[in-house]
C-alpha positions as CSV (number, residue, x, y, z in Angstrom):
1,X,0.0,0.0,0.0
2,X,2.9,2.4,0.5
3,X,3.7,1.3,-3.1
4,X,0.5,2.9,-4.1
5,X,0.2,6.1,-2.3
6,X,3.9,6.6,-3.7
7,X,3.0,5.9,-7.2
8,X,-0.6,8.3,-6.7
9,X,1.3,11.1,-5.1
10,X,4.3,11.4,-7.6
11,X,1.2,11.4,-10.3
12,X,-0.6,14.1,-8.5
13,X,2.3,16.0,-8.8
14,X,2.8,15.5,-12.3
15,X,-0.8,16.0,-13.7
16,X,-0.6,19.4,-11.1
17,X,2.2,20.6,-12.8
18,X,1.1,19.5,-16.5
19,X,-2.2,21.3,-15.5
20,X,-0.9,24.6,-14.2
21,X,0.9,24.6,-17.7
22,X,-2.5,24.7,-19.4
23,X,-3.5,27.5,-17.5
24,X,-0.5,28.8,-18.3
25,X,-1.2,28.8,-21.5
26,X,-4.7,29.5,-21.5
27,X,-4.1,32.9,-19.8
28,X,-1.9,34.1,-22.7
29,X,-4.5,33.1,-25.8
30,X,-4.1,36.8,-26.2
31,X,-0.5,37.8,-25.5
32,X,1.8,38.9,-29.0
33,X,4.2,36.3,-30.1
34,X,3.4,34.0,-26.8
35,X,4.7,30.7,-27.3
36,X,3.3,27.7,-25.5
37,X,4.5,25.2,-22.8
38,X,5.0,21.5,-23.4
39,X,5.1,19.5,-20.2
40,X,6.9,16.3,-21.2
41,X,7.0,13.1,-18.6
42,X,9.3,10.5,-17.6
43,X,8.9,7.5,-15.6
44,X,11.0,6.9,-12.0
45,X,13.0,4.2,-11.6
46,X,11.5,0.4,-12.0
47,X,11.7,-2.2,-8.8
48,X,12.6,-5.8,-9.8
49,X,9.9,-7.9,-8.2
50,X,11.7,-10.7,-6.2
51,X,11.4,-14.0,-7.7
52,X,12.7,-16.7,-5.2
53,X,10.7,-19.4,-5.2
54,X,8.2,-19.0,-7.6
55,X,7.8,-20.7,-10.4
56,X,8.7,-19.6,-14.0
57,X,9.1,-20.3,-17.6
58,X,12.4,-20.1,-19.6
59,X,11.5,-17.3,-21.1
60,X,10.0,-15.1,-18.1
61,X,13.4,-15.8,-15.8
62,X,14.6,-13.7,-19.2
63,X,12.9,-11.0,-18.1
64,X,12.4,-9.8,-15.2
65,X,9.1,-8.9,-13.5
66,X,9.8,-5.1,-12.5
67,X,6.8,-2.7,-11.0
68,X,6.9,1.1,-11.6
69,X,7.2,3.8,-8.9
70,X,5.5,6.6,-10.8
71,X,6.5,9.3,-12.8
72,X,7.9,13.0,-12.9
73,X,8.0,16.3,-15.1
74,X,11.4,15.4,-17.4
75,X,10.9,18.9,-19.3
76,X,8.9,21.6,-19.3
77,X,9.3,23.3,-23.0
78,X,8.0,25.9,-25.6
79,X,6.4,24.8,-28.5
80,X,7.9,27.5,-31.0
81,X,5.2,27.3,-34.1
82,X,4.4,29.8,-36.1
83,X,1.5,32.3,-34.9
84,X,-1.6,33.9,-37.0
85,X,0.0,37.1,-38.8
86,X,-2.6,40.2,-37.8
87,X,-2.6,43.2,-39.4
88,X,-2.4,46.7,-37.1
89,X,-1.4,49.6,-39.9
90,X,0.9,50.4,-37.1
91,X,4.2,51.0,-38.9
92,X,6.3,50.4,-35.6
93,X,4.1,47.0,-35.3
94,X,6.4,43.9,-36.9
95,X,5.9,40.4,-36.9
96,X,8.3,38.0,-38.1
97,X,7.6,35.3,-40.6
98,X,9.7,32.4,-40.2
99,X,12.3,31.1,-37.6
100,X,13.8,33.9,-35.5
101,X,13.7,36.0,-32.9
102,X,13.8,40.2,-32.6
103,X,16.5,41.0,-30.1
104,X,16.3,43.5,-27.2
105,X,18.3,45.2,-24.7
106,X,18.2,46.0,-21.2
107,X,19.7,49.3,-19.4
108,X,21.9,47.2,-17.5
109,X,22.8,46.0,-21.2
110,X,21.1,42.4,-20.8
111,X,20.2,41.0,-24.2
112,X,17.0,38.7,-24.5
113,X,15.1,37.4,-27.4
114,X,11.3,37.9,-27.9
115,X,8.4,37.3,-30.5
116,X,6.5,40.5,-29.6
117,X,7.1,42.8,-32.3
118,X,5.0,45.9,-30.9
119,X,7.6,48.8,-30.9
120,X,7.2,52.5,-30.8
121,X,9.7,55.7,-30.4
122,X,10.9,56.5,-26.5
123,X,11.4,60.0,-25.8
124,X,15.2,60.1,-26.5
125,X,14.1,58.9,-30.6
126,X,14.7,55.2,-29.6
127,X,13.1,52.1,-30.7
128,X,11.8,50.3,-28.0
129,X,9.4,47.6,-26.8
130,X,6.7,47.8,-24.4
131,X,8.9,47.7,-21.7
132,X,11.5,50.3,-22.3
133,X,14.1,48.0,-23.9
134,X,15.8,48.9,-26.7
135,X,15.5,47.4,-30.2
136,X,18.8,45.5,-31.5
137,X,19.3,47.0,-34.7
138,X,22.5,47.6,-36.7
139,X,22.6,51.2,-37.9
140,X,24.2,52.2,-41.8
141,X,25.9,55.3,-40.4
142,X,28.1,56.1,-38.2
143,X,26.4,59.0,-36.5
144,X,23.4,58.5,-34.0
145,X,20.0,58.0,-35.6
146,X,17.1,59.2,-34.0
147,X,13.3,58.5,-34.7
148,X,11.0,61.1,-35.1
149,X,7.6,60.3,-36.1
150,X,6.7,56.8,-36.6
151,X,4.9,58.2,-39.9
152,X,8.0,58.3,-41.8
153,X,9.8,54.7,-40.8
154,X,9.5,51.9,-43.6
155,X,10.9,48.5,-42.9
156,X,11.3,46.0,-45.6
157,X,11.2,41.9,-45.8
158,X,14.5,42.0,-45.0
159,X,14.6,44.5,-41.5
160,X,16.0,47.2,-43.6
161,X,15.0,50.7,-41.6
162,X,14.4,53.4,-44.2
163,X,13.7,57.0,-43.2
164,X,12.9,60.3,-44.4
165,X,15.3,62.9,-44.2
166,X,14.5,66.8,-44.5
167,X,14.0,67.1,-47.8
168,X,11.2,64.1,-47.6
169,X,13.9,62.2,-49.5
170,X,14.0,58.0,-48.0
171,X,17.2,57.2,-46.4
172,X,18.3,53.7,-45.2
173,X,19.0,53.8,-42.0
174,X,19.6,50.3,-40.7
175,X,18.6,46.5,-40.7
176,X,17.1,45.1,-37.8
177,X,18.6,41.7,-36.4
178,X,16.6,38.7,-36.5
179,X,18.4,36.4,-34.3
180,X,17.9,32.1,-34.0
181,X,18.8,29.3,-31.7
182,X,19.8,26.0,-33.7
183,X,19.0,24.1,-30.3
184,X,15.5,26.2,-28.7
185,X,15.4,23.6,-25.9
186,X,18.3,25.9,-24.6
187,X,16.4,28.9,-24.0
188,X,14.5,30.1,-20.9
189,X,11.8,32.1,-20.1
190,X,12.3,35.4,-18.3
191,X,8.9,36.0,-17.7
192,X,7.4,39.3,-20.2
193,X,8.1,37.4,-23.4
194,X,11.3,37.4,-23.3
195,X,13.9,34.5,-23.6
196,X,17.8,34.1,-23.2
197,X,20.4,31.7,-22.5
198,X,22.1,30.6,-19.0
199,X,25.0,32.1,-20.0
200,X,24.7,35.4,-21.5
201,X,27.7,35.4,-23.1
202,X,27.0,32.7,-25.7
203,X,24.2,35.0,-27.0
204,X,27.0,36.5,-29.3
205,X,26.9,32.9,-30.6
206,X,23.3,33.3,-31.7
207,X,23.5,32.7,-35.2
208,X,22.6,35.9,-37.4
209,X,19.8,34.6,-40.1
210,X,18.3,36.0,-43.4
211,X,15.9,33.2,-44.7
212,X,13.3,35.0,-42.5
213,X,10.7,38.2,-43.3
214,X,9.8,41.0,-41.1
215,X,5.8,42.2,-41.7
216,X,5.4,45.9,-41.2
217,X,2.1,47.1,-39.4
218,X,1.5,43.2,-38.5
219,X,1.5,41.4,-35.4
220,X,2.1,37.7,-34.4
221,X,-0.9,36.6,-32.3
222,X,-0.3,33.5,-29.7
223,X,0.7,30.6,-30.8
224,X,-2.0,29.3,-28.2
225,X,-4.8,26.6,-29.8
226,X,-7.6,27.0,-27.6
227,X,-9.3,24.4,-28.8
228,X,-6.3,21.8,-27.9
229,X,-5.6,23.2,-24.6
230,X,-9.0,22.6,-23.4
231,X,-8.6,19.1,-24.4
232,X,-5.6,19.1,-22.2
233,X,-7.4,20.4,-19.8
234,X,-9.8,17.4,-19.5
235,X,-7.3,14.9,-20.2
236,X,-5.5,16.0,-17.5
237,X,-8.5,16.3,-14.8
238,X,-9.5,13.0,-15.5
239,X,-5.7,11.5,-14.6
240,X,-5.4,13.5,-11.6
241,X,-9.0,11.8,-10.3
242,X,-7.5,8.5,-11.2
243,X,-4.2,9.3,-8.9
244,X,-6.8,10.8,-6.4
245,X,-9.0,7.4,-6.3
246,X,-5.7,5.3,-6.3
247,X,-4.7,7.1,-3.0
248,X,-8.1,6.8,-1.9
249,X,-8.7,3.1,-2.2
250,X,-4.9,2.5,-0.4
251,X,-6.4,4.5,2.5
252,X,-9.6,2.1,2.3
253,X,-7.7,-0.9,1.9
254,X,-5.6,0.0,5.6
255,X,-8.2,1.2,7.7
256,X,-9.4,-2.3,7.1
257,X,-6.4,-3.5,8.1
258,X,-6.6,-1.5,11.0
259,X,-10.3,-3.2,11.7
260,X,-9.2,-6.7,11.5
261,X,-6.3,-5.8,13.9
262,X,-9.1,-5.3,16.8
C-alpha cells in the first residue's frame, strides 16, 4: 500500500504541474508572439519484483518482472510554431515570418530574445518595446539615428529601416537583427516574453539569419490553440482523479487493516 500512495502522489504531482501549464497557457491566448508550454513526462525508476521461489518459464526468468514507482516532469518546453500574422497599420508593429527572434536590450545592457514585435519611439528617438528596452538594430551610419515620427519609418522583408530625411527624401538607416537558436530547448523564459540563455555570453553565438521576413504594421498573435488546450485540460482532470482514487482506495484498503487488527 505504500507502493500505491507513492505511485498516486508522484502522479498528482505530475498531472498538477502538466495542469498549471495549461493554465498557463490558456491565460496568454491573447499575448503577442506567446509561445506555449509542453510539459513532457518521464517514468522513475522500476523495482525488480523478487522471484525466489516461484515458479517460471524459460523465457519469463529472461525478463524480469519489474513494477513502476511513478512518474515526474522530465521537461517543461516551448512549442515554437508559427502564430496567425494580424494586421495593425501600425508601422512600428512587426511580426516575423519564419524562424527567428527580434533582439532586445536592457539598461543594464542584458540582451534577450522575444516574438513580440510591438515597438514605438521613446522619448530620447529610440526604438523600443513595451517595456522600455531597446530594439537591436545595426545602424548604416556612423552617426546617431534618432526616430522622429513613426509616420516616416518603412521597414522592408529583410529588417531594412528606411527613413525620411529633410527634404522628404528616403534614407536607409539600418537593418534590424533577427536572431535564431539551432537548439530552442536551450532557451528560458524570463517572464514578459522574453527568452535568453544561462549564460549570457553565448548569446554572441546566436546565429545571425536572413531566410526569415519582417511584416510591417503586422503582429504575431499567440501561438495558443484554444481548442487543444482545453482538451488538455480534460485529459489532465480526468488522470489526476484516477491518482486521487488510487490514494483513496490504499487509505480504504488499511483502515481495514486496522479493523481486522481489533
Amino acid at each position: 500500500m505504500n507502493r500505491i500512495l507513492q505511485t498516486g502522489r508522484t502522479g498528482l504531482d505530475s498531472m498538477q504541474r502538466k495542469m498549471d501549464a495549461v493554465a498557463h497557457n490558456i491565460s496568454n491566448v491573447q499575448t503577442t508572439g506567446y509561445k506555449p508550454l509542453k510539459v513532457n513526462f518521464a517514468d522513475l525508476i522500476y523495482d525488480r519484483a523478487p522471484v525466489r521461489g516461484v515458479p517460471l518459464t524459460s523465457e519469463a526468468r529472461e525478463k524480469p518482472i519489474e513494477t513502476g514507482t511513478g512518474s515526474r516532469v522530465k521537461t517543461l518546453m516551448r512549442r515554437f510554431e508559427q502564430g496567425n500574422l494580424q494586421e495593425t497599420s501600425n508601422p512600428l508593429d512587426l511580426a516575423i515570418q519564419g524562424r527567428g527572434f527580434f533582439g532586445v536590450q536592457d539598461p543594464e545592457g542584458n540582451v534577450y530574445l522575444t516574438r513580440d514585435g510591438a515597438f514605438s519611439i521613446d522619448a530620447n528617438g529610440n526604438l523600443v518595446d513595451s517595456q522600455g528596452n531597446l530594439l537591436i538594430w545595426y545602424s548604416f551610419s556612423d552617426e546617431a539615428v534618432h526616430f522622429g515620427s513613426k509616420e516616416n519609418i518603412t521597414v522592408d522583408e529583410r529588417g531594412i529601416i528606411t527613413i525620411s530625411d529633410e527634404t522628404g527624401q528616403p534614407v536607409a538607416a539600418g537593418m534590424i537583427a533577427v536572431f535564431d537558436v539551432t537548439d530552442k530547448s536551450m532557451l528560458f523564459s524570463v517572464g514578459d516574453n522574453y527568452y535568453t540563455l544561462e549564460d549570457q555570453e553565448a548569446l554572441a553565438d546566436i546565429t545571425l539569419i536572413n531566410d526569415s521576413k519582417i511584416l510591417q504594421g503586422c503582429l504575431e498573435s499567440s501561438a495558443v490553440d484554444m481548442t487543444k488546450e482545453l482538451t488538455e485540460m480534460l485529459i489532465t482532470q480526468r488522470a489526476y482523479q484516477i491518482n486521487a482514487r488510487s490514494i483513496h482506495a490504499a487509505d480504504e484498503m488499511w483502515g481495514m487493516v486496522n479493523q481486522l487488527r481489533r
